[in-house]
C-alpha positions in Angstrom: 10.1 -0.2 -10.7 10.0 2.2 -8.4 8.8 2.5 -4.8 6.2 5.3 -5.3 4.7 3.5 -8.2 4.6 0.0 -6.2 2.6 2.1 -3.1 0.4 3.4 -5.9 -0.1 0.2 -7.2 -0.9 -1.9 -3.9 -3.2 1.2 -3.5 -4.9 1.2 -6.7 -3.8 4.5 -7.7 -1.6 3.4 -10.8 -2.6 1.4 -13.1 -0.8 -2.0 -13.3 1.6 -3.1 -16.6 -0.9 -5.5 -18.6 2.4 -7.3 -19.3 2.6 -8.8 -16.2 1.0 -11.5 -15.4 0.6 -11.9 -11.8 0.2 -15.6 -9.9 -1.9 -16.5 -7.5 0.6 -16.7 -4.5 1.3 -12.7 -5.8 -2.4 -11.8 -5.5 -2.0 -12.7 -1.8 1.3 -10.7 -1.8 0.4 -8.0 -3.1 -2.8 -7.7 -0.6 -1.0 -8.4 2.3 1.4 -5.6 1.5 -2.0 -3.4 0.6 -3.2 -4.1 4.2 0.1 -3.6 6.0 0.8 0.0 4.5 -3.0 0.9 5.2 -2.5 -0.4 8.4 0.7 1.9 8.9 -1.0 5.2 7.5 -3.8 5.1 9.8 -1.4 4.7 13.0 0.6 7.6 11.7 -2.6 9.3 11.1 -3.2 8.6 14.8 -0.1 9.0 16.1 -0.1 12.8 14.1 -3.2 13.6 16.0 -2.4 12.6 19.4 0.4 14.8 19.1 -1.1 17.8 18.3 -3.7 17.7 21.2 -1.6 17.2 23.6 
């Protein structure tokens, strides 16, 4: 699988393959991950705008 599609899936924007079947302890995973690269976004986002104000 590749990267892009994993980001769009921890992001909701692809759909996920109904032949996986996902545990528990991967539901966690997978919105840990979700958090973290929402996290990292917004601090780019910030970091983009600090930089062109200044």
């Amino acid at each position: 699988m590749s990267i892009l599609r994993q980001i769009g899936q921890y992001l909701f924007l692809v759909k996920k393959d109904p032949n996986d079947n996902p545990t528990q302890w991967m539901k966690y995973m997978h919105g840990i991950n979700r958090i973290s690269i929402l996290l990292f976004l917004f601090a780019m986002v910030v970091l983009a705008i600090k930089l062109l104000r200044h």
